[in-house]
C-alpha positions, -999 to 999 in steps of 0.1 A, spaced: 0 0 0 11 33 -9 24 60 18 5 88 26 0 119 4 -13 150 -1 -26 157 -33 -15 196 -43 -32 211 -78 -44 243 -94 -78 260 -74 -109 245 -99 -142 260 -88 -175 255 -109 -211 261 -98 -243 280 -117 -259 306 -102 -297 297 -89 -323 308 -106 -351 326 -86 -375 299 -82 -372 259 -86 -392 235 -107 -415 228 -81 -421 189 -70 -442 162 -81 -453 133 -56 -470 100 -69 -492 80 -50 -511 49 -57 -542 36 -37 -539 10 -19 -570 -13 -5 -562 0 32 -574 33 19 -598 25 -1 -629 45 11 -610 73 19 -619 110 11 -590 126 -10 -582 149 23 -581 122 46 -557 106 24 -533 134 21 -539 146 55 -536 118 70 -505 100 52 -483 133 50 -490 149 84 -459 167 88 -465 179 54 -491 207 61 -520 205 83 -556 200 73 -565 229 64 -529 231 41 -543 203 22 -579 221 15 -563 247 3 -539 223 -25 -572 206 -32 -590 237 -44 -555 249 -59 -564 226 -85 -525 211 -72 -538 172 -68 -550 150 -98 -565 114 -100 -560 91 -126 -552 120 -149 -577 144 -133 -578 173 -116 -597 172 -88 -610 203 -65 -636 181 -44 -619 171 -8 -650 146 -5 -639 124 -34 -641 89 -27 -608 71 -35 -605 35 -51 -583 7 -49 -555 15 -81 -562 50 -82 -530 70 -94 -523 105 -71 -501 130 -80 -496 158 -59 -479 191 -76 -461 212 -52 -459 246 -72 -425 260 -78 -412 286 -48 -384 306 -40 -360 283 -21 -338 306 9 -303 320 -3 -277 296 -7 -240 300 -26 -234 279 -59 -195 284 -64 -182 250 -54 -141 242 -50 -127 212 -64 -99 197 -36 -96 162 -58 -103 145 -85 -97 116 -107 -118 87 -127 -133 74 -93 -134 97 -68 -143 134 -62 -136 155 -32 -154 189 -32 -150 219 -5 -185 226 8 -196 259 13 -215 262 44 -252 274 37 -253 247 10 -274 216 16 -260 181 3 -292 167 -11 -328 175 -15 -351 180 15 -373 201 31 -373 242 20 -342 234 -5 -352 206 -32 -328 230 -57 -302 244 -40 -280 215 -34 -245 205 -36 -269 173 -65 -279 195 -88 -252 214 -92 -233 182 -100 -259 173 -120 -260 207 -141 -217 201 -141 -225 174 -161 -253 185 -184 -276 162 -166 -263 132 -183 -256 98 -160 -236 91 -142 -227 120 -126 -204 120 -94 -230 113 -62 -222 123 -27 -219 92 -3 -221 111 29 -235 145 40 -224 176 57 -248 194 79 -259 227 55 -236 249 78 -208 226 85 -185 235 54 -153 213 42 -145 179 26 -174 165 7 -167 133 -8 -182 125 -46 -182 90 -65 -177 89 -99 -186 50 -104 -211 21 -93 -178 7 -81 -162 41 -61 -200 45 -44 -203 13 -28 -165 7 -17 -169 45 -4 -204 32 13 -187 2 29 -160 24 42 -183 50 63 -205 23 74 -172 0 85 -164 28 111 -195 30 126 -194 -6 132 -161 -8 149 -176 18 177 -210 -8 175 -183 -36 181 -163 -17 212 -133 -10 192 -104 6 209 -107 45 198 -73 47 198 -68 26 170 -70 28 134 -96 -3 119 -115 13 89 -101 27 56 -114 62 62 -104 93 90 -126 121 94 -111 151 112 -131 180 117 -122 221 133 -146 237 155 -150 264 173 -168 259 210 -180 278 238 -165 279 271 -126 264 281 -122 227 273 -103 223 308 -85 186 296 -68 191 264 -81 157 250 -119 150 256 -132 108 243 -166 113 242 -191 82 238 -224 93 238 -254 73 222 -271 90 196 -310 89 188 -341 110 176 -371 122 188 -403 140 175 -397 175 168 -414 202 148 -401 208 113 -378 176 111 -402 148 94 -375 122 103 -370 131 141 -342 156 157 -313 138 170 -300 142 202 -277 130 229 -298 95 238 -296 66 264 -310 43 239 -298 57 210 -271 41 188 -235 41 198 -209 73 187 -174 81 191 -158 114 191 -122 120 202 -117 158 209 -82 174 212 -79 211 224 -57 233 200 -59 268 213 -80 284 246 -97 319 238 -96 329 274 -111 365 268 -134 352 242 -145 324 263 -141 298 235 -119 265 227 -108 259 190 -106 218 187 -97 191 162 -125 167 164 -123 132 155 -153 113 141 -151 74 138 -185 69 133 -212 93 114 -242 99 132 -261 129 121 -252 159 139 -223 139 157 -201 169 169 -229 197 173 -246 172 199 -209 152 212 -197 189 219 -226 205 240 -232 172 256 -198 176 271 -211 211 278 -194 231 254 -218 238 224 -205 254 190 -204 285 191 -235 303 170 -251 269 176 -288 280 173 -301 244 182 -280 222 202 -278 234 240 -258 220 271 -267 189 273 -268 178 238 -308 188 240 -326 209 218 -330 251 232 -363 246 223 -383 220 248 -414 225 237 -416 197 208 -450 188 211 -466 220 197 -468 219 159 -463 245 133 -497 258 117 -481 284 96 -479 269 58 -474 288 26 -498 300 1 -497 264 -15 -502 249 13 -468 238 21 -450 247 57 -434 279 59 -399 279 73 -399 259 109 -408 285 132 -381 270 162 -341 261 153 -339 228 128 -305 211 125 -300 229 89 -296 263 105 -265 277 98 -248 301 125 -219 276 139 -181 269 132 -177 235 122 -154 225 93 -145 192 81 -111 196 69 -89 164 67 -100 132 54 -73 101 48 -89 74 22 -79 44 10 -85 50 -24 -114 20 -38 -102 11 -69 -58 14 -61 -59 10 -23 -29 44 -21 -39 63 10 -47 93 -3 -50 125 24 -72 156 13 -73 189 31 -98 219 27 -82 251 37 -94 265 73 -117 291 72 -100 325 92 -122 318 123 -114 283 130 -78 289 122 -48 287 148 -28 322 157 3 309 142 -17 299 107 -35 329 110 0 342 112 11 322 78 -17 331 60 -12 368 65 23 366 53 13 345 18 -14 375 15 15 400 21 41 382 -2 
């Protein structure tokens, strides 16, 4: 096996610029004999709750937004039947800012590593269906398959390594490899020790003075019901599933009250350093969800939203969701076996000025000078 190495070439950037509203979404439904009987809003309202709330799906009805075998249909009384084909048209809306321009750290004919901006979501979901680090792939490449396919995510405001296969082949060896470390914490693996074929080290910025200068953190991870997030919120969890983070202290901010750390990731579990971090009780600083504790700031979860847009849809969650922006968190080193050759291959993505050390901010003022 190859020795490690960095992989130096000329700044590449690419990226489109967003046009003001997206395409809109169409969702397909067929139905089944479990809802046969049902009225076309007890359907809808009842299978995509966290959708919009009744009276969100009236209004989509008599928006003429929902067909039935072909139809359009503007009674909420109709009478569904077994093998009846939905489709639901979500009308096309302005998705929040986001930037496009998108840096290439590394390429070659299997792998692509890209340096997220942060305020760029990875895939599609929720408010942003457009204005993701996929289409802008997708539009790199004229739309023609394959194009290169994230195999991990990045929260929208954690910016850094983003890593791209190119081939069937690159995508599941990649897979395999950020699954295989979360399965040596699953297995008790000594954190200490390098097992998978893939390290993830991560810059943040925290509140409050890490007092021990390396932090292990093992904290289950799991989600519960919260507004906004149709899949649960993750949180720091007694029965949720196992995490590792290894935290090492590189400078204390003792006027600013703040800790710059390398973190350590050996498994992936969404959120994994926001929650590890103010578990410990030092949250990221700007963190406008995650509190001490590794709990959400806002408790009350039960309450749901009831403000949707003018097609029904929900507005933007009224309390914090995981993909507001406002922390430091940057993934900037990953070390790979590559898939297809085995060479270690080590990518960096440069430190942004806040999360950087006094004596790089020191090197980087004299390369600006020079």
């Amino acid at each position: 096996m190859a020795a490690t190495s960095s992989l130096p070439r000329d700044t590449q950037k690419f990226g489109y610029p967003w046009p003001e509203f997206n395409d809109g979404l169409y969702y397909n439904d067929v139905v089944r004999s479990s809802d046969s009987g049902l009225t076309l809003l007890e359907f809808y309202s009842s299978k995509y709750k966290s959708s919009a709330p009744l009276q969100g799906w009236l209004q989509r009805i008599q928006n003429k937004q929902i067909t039935v075998d072909g139809k359009v249909v503007t009674d909420p009384n109709r009478v569904l039947r077994v093998g009846s084909k939905l489709v639901y048209h979500r009308l096309p809306w302005k998705e929040p800012d986001a930037p496009y321009m998108i840096e290439v750290l590394y390429e070659d004919d299997d792998l692509l590593a890209l340096n997220k901006p942060s305020g760029l979501q990875v895939l599609p979901g929720g408010l942003f269906q457009q204005r993701t680090i996929l289409t802008q792939l997708q539009w790199q490449s004229n739309n023609q398959r394959p194009h290169p396919i994230p195999v991990h995510r990045l929260g929208r405001g954690t910016s850094g390594i983003l890593l791209c296969a190119k081939t069937k082949l690159a995508k599941a060896q990649l897979a395999s490899y950020f699954a295989d470390g979360t399965s040596h914490i699953e297995r008790n693996r000594d954190p200490n020790k390098q097992h998978g074929k893939i390290t993830k080290i991560y810059r943040a910025l925290v509140s409050g003075i890490v007092d021990n200068d390396k932090v292990t953190i093992k904290q289950p991870i799991g989600a519960i019901k919260y507004p906004g997030v149709a899949k649960g919120l993750y949180i720091a969890s007694p029965s949720g599933k196992p995490a590792l983070s290894v935290v090492d202290v590189l400078e204390k901010n003792i006027q600013g009250n703040c800790t710059l750390v390398q973190v350590q990731i050996q498994s992936g579990r969404p959120h994994q350093i926001r929650i590890h971090l103010s578990f410990i009780g030092h949250p990221l600083v700007g963190d406008p969800l995650y509190a001490v504790g590794g709990q959400p700031k806002c408790i009350d979860n039960n309450v749901p939203d009831e403000i949707f847009a003018e097609d029904g849809g929900y507005q933007k969650p009224t309390r914090p969701v995981p993909g507001d922006c406002g922390y430091h968190l940057h993934a900037h080193q990953l070390v790979i076996s590559h898939p297809k050759t085995n060479e270690i291959i080590e990518i960096i993505a440069p430190v942004p000025t806040i999360l950087q050390t006094q004596e790089e901010a020191k090197e980087s003022s004299k390369v600006l000078a020079a």
